[in-house]
N, C-alpha and C positions, 0 to 999 in steps of 0.2 A: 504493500500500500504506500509505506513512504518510497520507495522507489518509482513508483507511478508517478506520485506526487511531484517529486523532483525534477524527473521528465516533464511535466506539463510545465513547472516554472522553468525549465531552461529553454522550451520551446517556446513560451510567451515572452522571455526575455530577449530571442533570437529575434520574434517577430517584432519587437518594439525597436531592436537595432530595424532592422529593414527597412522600417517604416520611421526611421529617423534620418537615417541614410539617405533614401529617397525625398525624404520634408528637405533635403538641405539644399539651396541653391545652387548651381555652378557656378564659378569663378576662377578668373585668369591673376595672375601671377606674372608682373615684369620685372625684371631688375638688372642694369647694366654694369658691368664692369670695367675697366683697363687690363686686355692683356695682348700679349705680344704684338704690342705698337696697335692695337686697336680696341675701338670701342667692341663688347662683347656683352650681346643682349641675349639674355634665355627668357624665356616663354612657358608657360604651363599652366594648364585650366585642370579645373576637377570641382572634386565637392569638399575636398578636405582642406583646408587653406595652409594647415600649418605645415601637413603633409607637402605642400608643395612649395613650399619655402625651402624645405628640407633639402628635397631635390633637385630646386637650383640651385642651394649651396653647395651640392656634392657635385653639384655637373661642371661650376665655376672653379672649384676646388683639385678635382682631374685635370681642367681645364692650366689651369697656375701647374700643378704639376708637370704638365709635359713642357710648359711654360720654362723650366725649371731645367730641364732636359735640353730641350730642341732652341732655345732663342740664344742667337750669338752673339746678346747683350748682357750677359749672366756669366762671368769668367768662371763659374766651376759647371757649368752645363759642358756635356755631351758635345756638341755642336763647336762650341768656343777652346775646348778641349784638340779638339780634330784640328781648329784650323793651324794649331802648331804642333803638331803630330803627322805622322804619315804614316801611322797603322796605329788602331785605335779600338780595342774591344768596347764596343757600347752594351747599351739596355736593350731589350728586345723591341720595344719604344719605338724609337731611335733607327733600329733596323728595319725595320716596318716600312718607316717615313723612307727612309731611304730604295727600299725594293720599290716603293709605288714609286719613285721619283724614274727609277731606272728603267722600267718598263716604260713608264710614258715616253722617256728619253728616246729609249730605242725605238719604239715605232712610231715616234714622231721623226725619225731620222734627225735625231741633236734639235731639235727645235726649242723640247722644253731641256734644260740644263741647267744643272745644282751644282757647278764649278765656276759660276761667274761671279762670284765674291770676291775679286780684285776689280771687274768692270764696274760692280755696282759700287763700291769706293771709288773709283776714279769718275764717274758721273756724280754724284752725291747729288741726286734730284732733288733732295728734298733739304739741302743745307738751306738758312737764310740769303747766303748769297752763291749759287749755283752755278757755274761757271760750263763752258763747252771745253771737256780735255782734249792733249793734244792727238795728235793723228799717232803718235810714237807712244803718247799715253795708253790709248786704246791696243796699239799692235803689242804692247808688254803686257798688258791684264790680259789679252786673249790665247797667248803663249800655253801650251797644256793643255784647255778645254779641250771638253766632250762628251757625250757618251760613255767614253770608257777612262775618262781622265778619276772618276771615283767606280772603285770595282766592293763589294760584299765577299766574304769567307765567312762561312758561318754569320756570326755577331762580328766579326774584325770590321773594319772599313781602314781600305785601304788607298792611299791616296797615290798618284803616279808621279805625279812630284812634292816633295816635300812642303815648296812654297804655293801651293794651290790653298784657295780659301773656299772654301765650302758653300754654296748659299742656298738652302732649305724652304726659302718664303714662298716659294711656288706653291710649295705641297705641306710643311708642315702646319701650318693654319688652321686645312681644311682636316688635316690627320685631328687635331684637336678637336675641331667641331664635331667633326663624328663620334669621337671620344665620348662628350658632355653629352650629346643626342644616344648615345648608346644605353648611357645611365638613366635617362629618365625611361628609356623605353621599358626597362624593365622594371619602373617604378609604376604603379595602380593608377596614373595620368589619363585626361581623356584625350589630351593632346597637346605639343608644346614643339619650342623650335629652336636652335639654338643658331645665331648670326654675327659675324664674325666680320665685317666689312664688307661684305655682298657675298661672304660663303654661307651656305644655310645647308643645313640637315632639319627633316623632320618629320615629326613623332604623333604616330594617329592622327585624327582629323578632325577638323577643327566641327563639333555638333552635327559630326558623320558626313558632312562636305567635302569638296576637296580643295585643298590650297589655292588661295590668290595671291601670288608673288607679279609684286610690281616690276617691271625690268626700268631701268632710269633710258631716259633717253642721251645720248651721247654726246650730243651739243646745245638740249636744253636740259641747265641741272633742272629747275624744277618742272619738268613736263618726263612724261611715262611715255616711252614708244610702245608698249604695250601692256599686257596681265598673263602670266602663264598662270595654266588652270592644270596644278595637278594632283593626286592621289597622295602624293608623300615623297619619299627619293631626297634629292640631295642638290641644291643648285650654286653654280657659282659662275659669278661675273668678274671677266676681266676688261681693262678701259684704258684708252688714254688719259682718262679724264682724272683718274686716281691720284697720282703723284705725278706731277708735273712742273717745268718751268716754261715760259714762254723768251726767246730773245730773236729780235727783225724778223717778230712774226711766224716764226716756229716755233712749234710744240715739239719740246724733248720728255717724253714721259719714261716712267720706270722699268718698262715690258724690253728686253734687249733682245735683238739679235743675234744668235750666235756666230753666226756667217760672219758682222762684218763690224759688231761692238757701236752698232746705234742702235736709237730706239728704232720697233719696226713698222714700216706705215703701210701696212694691207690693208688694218682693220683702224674701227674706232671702237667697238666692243665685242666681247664673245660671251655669251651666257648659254651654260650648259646644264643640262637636266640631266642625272643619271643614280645611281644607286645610293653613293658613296662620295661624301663631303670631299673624302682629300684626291680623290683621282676626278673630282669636277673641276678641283680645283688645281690640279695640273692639267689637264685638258682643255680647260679655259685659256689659260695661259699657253702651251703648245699651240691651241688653234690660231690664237694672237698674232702669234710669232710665224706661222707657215702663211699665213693669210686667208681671204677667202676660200680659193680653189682650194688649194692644198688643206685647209684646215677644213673644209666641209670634209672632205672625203674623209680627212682621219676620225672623223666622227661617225661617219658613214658609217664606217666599221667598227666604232668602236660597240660591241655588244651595251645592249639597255641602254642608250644614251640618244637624246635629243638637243638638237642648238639650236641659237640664232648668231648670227654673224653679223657684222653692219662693218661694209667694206669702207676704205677711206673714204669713197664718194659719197656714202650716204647709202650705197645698195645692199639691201637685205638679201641674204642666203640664209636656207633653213635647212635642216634633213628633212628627210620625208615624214615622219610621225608628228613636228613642229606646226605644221600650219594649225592642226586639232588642238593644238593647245595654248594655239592664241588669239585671246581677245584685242584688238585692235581698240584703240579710243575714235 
């Protein structure tokens, strides 16, 4: 009989959760941070509020940790470790960021490259007073590069010459976003996003819809060339418009060339739709660099991945699956 009893109070007190759970409103959750030179915004809606404080703090918190690893502003990271080293056991982290960076590499044919850390020092886009290096500046920083100027053994990273600087920005960024975005997935969330300076991973849907990611339009800041309408996945944009100087009416922005150590004028942005935060975010940046022609195609092929491209002139290139997922204003 008390065992009956018991039963029935813990099935009344189940159904009183339920039905308290359900009384509770949903609600979203922002809060922005500073990490590796950008602003970094997480997102998260549900019904538990505190719960979801929680979980942007864990996602901001992974986020600072690989921070911590991978930014070559950190003299005891991973990264700033290497660039005075030429073999270098890292974190599994670390090697991660580095295999996405190398596949992108190679079948972009050198286009995206994580060895031009003496070019992007000798440019310094984004000093106060910016200056164009010289013609012998540029031919000494490109010395080394490529493809296979950084090679993986196991965990090793091994560098081909000693004085090669590393540069990681392409793809470690988005390696993070997807990090933080991984963590809430497996948190009880109904939906949340984690954005990184135009890299976005994200997480469920927002009131079971599907994403509206603004894309910026390229030469007006505040005007939207259009709305990608998607499911979830991962996107990221790359620009001229990012880091830039202007001098007699040229734009030098931060995206380089490996070929010939300028910046490269195919495109004026590339925003990619695909799985996985940090290979959008090398693929963005490779397509950048290859230009229209050449950068659709690499996207063409690249499995689950949609683009848009906006060539210098102003002409749009999309893959095939892109048009569907865009609203036009």
């Amino acid at each position: 009989m008390k065992r009956r009893y018991a039963l029935l109070v813990l099935c009344a007190l189940v159904a009183l959760a339920v039905l308290w759970w359900r009384g509770q409103k949903p609600q979203t959750v922002k809060r922005s941070r500073m990490i590796m030179g950008t602003v970094v915004e997480v997102t998260a809606s549900g019904r538990d509020g505190l719960m979801l404080h929680e979980q942007i703090e864990a996602a901001f918190s992974e986020m600072e940790r690989l921070e911590r690893l991978l930014s070559p502003h950190i003299e005891t990271s991973e990264v700033a470790q290497l660039a005075t080293s030429r073999d270098l056991q890292v974190s599994d982290e670390t090697r991660t960021v580095i295999a996405i960076g190398l596949e992108v590499a190679q079948k972009s044919d050198g286009a995206f490259d994580m060895s031009l850390g003496r070019l992007v020092e000798a440019w310094d886009v984004t000093a106060v007073q910016p200056r164009l290096p010289s013609a012998d500046e540029i031919r000494e920083a490109l010395k080394g590069i490529g493809p296979e100027a950084i090679r993986l053994d196991g965990n090793r990273v091994i560098k081909r010459e000693a004085s090669l600087q590393p540069e990681f920005g392409g793809v470690a960024k988005g390696y993070a976003v997807e990090a933080g975005a991984k963590l809430l997935r497996k948190a009880a969330i109904d939906a949340g996003a984690v954005n990184a300076g135009g890299d976005m991973a994200l997480v469920g849907r927002p009131e079971q819809r599907e994403w509206r990611i603004g894309i910026r339009h390229p030469r007006e800041a505040d005007q939207l060339l259009g709305t990608l309408v998607v499911p979830g996945g991962a996107v990221a944009t790359s620009g001229d418009y990012e880091r830039f100087f202007e001098q007699n009416g040229e734009r030098f922005h931060h995206l380089f060339d490996p070929r010939n150590g300028y910046p490269a004028r195919g495109c004026q942005s590339v925003t990619v739709w695909t799985t996985n935060a940090a290979y959008a975010d090398a693929l963005a940046t490779a397509a950048f660099v290859l230009g229209p022609t050449a950068g659709l195609e690499l996207l063409e092929n690249w499995p689950q991945t949609e683009a848009l491209l906006v060539a210098a002139d102003g002409t749009i290139f999309m893959t095939g699956g892109m048009e569907e997922r865009i609203e036009w204003p």
